[in-house]
C-alpha positions as CSV (number, residue, x, y, z in Angstrom):
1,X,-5.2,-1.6,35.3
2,X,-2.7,1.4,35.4
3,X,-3.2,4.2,33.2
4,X,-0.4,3.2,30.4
5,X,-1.9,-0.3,30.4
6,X,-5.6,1.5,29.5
7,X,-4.0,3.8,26.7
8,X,-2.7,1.0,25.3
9,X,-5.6,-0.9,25.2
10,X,-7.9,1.9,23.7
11,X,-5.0,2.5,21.3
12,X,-5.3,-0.7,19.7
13,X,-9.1,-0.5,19.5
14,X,-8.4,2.8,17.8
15,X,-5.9,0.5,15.6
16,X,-8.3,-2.3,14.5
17,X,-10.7,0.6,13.7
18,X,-7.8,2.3,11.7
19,X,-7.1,-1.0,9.3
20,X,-10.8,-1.1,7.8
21,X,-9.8,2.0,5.7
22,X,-6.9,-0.4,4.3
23,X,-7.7,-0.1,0.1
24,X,-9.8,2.7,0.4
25,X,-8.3,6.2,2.4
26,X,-4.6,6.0,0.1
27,X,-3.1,8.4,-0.6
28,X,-4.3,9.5,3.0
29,X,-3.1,7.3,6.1
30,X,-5.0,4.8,7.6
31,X,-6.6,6.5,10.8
32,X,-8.8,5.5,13.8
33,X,-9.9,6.8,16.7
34,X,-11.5,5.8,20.0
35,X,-13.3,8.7,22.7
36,X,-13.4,7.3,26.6
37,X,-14.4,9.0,29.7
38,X,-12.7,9.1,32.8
39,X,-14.4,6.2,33.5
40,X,-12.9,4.2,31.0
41,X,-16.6,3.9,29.3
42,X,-16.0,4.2,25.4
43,X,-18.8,6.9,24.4
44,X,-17.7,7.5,20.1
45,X,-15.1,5.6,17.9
46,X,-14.6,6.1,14.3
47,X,-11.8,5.9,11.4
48,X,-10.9,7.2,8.1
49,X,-13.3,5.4,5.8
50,X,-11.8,7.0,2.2
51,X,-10.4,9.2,0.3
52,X,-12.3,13.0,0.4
53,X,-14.4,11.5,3.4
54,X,-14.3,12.9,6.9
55,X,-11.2,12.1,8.9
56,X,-11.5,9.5,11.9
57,X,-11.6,11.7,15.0
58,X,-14.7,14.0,13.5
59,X,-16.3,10.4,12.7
60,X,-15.7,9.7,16.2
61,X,-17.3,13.2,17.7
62,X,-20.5,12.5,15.7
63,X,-20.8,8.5,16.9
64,X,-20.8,10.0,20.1
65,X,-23.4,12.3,18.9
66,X,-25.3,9.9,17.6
67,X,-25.1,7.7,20.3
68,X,-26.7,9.9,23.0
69,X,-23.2,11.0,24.5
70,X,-22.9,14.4,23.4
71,X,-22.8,15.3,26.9
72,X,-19.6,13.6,27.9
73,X,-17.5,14.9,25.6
74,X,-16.4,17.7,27.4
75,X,-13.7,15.7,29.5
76,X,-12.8,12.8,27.9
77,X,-10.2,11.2,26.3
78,X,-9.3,10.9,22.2
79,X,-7.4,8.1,21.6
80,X,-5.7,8.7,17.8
81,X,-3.2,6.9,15.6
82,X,-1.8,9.8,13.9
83,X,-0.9,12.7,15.3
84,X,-4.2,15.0,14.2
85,X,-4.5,17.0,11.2
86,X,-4.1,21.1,11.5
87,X,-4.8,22.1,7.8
88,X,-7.1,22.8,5.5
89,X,-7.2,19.7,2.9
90,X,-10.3,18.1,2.1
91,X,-11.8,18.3,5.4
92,X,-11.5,20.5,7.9
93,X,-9.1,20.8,10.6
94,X,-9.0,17.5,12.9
95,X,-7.2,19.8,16.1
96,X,-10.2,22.3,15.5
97,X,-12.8,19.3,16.1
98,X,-11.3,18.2,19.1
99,X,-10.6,21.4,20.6
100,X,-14.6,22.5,19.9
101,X,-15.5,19.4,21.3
102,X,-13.9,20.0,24.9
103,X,-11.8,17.0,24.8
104,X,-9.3,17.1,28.1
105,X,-6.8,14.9,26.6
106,X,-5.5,13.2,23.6
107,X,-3.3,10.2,23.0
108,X,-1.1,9.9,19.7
109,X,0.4,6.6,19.1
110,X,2.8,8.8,16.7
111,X,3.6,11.8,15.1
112,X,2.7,12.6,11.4
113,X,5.7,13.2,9.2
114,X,3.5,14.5,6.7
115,X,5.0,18.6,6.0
116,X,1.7,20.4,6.9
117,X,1.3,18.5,10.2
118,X,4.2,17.0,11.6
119,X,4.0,17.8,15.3
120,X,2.2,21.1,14.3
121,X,-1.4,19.4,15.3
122,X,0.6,18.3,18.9
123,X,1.6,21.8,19.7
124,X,-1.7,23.2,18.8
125,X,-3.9,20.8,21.3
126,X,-1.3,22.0,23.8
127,X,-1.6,25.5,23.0
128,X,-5.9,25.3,23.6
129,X,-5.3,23.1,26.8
130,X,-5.0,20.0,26.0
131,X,-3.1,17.3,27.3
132,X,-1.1,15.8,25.0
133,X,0.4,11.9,25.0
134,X,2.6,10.6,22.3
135,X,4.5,7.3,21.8
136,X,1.2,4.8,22.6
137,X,1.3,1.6,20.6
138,X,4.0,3.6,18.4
139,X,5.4,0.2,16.5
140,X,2.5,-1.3,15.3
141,X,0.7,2.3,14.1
142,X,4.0,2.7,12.1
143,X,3.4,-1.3,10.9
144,X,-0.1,0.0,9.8
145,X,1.3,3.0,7.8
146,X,4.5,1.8,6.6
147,X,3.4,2.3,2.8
148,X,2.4,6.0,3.8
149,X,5.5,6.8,5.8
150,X,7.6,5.2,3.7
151,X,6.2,7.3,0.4
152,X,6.7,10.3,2.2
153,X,10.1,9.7,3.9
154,X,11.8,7.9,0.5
155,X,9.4,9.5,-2.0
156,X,8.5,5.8,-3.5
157,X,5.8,3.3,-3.5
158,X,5.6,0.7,-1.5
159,X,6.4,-2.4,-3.4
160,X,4.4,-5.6,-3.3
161,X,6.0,-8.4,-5.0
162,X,3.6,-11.2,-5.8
163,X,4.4,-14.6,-7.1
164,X,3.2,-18.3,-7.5
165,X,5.5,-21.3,-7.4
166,X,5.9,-24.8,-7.1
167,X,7.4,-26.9,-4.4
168,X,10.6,-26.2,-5.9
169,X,10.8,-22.8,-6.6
170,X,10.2,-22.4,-9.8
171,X,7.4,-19.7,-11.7
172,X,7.7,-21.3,-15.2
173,X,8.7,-24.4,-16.9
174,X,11.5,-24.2,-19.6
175,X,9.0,-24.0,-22.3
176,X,8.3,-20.6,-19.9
177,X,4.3,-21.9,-19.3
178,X,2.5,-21.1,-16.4
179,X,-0.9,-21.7,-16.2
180,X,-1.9,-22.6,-14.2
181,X,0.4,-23.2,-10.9
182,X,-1.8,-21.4,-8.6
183,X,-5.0,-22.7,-7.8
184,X,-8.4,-21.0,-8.1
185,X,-9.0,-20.0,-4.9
186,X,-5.2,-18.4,-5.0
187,X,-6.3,-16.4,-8.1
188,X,-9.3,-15.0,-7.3
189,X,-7.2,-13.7,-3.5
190,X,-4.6,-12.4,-6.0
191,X,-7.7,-10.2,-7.9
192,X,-9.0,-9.5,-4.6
193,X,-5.4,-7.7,-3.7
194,X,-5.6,-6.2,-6.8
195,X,-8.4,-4.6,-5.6
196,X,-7.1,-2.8,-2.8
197,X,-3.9,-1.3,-4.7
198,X,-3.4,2.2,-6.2
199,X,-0.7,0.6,-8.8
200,X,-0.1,-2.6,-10.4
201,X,3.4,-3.0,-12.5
202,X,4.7,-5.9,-14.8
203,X,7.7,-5.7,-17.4
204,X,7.1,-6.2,-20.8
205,X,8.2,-9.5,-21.0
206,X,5.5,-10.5,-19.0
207,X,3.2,-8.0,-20.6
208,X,4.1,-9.9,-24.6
209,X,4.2,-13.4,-22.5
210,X,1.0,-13.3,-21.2
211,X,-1.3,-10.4,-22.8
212,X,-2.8,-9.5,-18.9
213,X,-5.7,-7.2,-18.8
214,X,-4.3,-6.3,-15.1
215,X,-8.0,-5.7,-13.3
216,X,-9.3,-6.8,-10.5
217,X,-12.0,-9.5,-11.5
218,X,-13.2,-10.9,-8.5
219,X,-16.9,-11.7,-7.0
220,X,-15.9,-9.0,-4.5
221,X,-16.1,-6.0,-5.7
222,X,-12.8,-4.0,-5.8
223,X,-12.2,-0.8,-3.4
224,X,-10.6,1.4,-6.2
225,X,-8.8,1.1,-9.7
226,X,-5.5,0.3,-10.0
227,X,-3.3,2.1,-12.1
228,X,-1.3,-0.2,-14.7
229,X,2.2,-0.1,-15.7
230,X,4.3,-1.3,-17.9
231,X,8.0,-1.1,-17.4
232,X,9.2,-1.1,-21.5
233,X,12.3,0.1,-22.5
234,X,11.8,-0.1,-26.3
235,X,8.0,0.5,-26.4
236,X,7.3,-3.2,-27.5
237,X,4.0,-3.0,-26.3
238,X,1.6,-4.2,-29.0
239,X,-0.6,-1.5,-29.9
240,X,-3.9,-4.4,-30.2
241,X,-2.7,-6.1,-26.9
242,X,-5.6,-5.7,-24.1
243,X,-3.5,-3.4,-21.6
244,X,-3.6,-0.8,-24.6
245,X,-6.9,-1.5,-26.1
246,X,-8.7,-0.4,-22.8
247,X,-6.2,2.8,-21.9
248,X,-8.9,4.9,-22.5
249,X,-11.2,3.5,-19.8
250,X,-8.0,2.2,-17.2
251,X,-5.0,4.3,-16.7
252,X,-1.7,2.7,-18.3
253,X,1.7,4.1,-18.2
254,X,3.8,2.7,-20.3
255,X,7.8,3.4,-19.0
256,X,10.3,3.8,-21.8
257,X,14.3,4.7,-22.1
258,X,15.9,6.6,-24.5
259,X,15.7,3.9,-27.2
260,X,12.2,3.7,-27.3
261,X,10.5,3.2,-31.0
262,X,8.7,6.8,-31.0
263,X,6.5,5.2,-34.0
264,X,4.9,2.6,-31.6
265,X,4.8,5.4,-28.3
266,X,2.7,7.6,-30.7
267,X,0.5,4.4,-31.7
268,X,0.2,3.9,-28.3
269,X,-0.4,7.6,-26.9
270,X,-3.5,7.6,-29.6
271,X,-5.0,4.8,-27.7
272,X,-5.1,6.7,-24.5
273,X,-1.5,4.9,-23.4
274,X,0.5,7.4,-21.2
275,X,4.1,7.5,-22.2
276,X,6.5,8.1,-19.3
277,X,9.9,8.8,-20.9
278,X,12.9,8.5,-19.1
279,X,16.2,9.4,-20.4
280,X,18.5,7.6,-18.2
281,X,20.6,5.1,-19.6
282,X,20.6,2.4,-16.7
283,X,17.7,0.5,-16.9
284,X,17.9,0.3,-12.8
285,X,18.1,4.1,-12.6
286,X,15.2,4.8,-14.7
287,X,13.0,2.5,-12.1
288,X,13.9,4.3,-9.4
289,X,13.1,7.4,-11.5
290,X,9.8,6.2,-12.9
291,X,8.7,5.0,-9.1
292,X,9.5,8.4,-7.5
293,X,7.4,10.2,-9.9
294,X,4.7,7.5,-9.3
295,X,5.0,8.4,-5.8
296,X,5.2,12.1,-6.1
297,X,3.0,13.4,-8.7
298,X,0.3,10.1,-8.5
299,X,0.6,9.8,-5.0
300,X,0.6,6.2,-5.3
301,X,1.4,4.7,-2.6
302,X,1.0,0.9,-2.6
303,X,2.2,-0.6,-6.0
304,X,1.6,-4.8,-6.9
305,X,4.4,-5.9,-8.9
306,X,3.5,-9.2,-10.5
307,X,6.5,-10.0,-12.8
308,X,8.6,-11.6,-14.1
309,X,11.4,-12.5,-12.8
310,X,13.7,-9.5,-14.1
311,X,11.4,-6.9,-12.6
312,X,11.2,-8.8,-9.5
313,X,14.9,-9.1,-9.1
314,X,15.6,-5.6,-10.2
315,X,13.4,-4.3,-7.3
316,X,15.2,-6.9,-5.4
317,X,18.8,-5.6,-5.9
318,X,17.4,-2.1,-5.4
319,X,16.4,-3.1,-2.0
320,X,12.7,-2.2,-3.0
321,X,10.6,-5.6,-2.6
322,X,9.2,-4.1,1.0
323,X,6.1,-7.0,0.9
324,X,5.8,-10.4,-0.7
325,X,2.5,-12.1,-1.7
326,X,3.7,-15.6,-2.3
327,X,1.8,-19.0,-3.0
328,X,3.0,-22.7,-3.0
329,X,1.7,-25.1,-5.1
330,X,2.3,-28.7,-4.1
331,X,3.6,-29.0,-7.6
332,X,7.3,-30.0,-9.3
333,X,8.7,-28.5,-12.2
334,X,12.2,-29.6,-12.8
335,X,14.6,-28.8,-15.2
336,X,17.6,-26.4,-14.7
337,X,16.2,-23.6,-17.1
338,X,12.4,-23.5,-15.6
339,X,12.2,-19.9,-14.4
340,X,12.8,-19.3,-10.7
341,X,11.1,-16.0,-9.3
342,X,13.8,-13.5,-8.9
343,X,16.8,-12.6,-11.9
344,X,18.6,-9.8,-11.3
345,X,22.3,-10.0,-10.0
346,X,21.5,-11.4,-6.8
347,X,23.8,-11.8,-3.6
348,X,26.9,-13.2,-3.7
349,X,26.6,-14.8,-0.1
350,X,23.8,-15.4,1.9
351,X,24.7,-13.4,4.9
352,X,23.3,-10.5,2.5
353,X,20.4,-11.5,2.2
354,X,17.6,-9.3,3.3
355,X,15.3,-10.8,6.1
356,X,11.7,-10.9,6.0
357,X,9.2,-11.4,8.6
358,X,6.5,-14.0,8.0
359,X,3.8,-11.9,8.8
360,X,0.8,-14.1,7.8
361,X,-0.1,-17.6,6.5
362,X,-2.8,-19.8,5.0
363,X,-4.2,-22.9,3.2
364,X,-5.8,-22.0,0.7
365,X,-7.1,-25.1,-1.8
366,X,-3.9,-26.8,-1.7
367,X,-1.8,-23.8,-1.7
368,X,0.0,-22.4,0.6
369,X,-0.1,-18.8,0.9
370,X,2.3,-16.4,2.7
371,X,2.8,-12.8,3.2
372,X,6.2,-11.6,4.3
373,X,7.2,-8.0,5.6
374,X,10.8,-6.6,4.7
375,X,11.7,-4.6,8.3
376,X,13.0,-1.4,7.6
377,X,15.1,0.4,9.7
């Protein structure tokens, strides 16, 4: 095996390692990292296991440790995700660990784009002696970090549009009911998701519709708390509904325009509700407004949008539906008015449509469940 063919192969160890932080490390990227000896004998691995906790290549230095291969560290090879961290955050400096440990080279399937690091860890391995490889298995560690990357390169979430339909695309009969289309087993994978998000968002036509509590509620226990939010123009949103009667114990925002009924936003705001005013007339404008500062200032950087269909098809004329969660019910609705999925103002001709990448599948029950990727450029 040549020496590119072995970098790739520890670089994808180092990625499988890197994806078990999925749901836990955000607003951090998900990180792993694989130490080999010139022998091609793997002697520590380790990856970014969550938020506050130590980053993946000092993980890997003390496996190695612990493992009884202290010795061989002085030589070998780091194989790393992300470019290596140079500051001062939480933890230490990753470059520091690495350079302390004698480590003769290090592979970096990419560089972080992140302001305190972005090729500043690279130059500083370099600088101590180290050599330096870039550009490993550089596709699929942006594919794992796409929600990072993208927050910090278009200062937004990234957007997870969920839905359940039957055979013939429709969300909602006429009479606009909807329980249940989805089978169990599709539910409880939909509170499971919910589980692993920083931010779930519904409009409030979905939030008078249904009265959603918005939690995870699933056997398996959820990896953090998902912020909820309510996209409310007006500030409709019943003051005794369940998404306000439990503010005070799980974040809401509530987003309103300029229009909103300040009597209900101070009703609401007494109950622990966080009112996120934005005084933009165009409803589309004050999305994009209210996700950048969700992105920014709450670092929130993978957001569940479950509905309805105007949200949906808002974030789907913005461009802004980068992930879909969608299940199948073998089950026909009918009728001309049943609610389809997306509203919005949709395409004019199908050549414009966006393209998404089936990027898994499933049976689950009787449903079909699919997850799509949007490929951005």
């Amino acid at each position: 095996m040549n020496k590119r063919k072995q970098d790739a192969y520890w670089m994808r160890k180092a990625l499988g390692l890197a994806k078990q932080g999925q749901g836990l490390v955000e607003p951090n990227p998900m990180v792993g990292c694989v130490l080999v000896t010139q022998d091609q004998v793997e002697i520590g691995a380790g990856f970014h296991e969550r938020y506050g906790a130590e980053h993946a290549e000092p993980r890997a230095i003390r496996d190695a440790i612990e493992r009884g291969n202290e010795a061989d560290l002085p030589g070998c090879t780091a194989y790393v995700t992300l470019e290596p961290c140079c500051h001062y955050g939480k933890t230490p400096p990753c470059t520091r660990a690495l350079v302390d440990a004698k480590v003769a080279r290090v592979v970096v399937a990419m560089q972080d784009p992140f302001a305190e690091v972005a090729g500043r860890g690279l130059n500083l391995l370099r600088q101590a002696g180290v050599e330096v490889a870039t550009g490993i298995e550089e596709a699929s560690s942006r594919e794992l970090n796409a929600p990072y990357l993208l927050r910090l390169e278009n200062a937004r979430p990234w957007i997870i549009g969920k839905w359940a339909m039957s055979l013939d695309g429709k969300i909602a009969t006429h009479r606009q009911d909807s329980r249940w289309i989805s089978s169990p087993t599709s539910r409880d994978y939909v509170h499971r998701l919910r589980g692993r998000v920083d931010a779930m968002m519904v409009g409030i036509d979905t939030a008078l519709a249904d009265n959603p509590m918005l939690t995870c509620r699933s056997e398996e226990p959820a990896q953090r708390v998902a912020h909820r939010i309510v996209l409310d123009s007006r500030a409709r949103l019943p003051v005794e509904s369940k998404l306000a009667q439990t503010a005070k114990d799980l974040p809401v925002t509530v987003v309103v325009g300029p229009d909103a009924c300040q009597d209900n936003c101070s009703k609401l705001d007494s109950l622990g509700v966080e009112i996120f005013t934005v005084e933009e007339p165009a409803a589309s404008t004050r999305l994009q407004v209210a996700l950048r500062s969700l992105a920014t200032e709450k670092g929130i950087t993978n957001l569940l949008c479950e509905g309805g269909g105007r949200v949906l098809g808002s974030l789907h004329d913005a461009g802004m539906l980068d992930e879909l969660e969608v299940f199948i019910a073998p089950k026909l609705i009918g009728n001309q008015n049943a609610i389809s999925p997306l509203g919005g103002a949709g395409i004019d001709f199908v050549c414009d449509s966006a393209t998404y990448q089936l990027a898994d599948h499933e049976l689950l029950e009787q449903d079909i469940h699919a997850r799509y990727r949007r490929r951005h450029p």
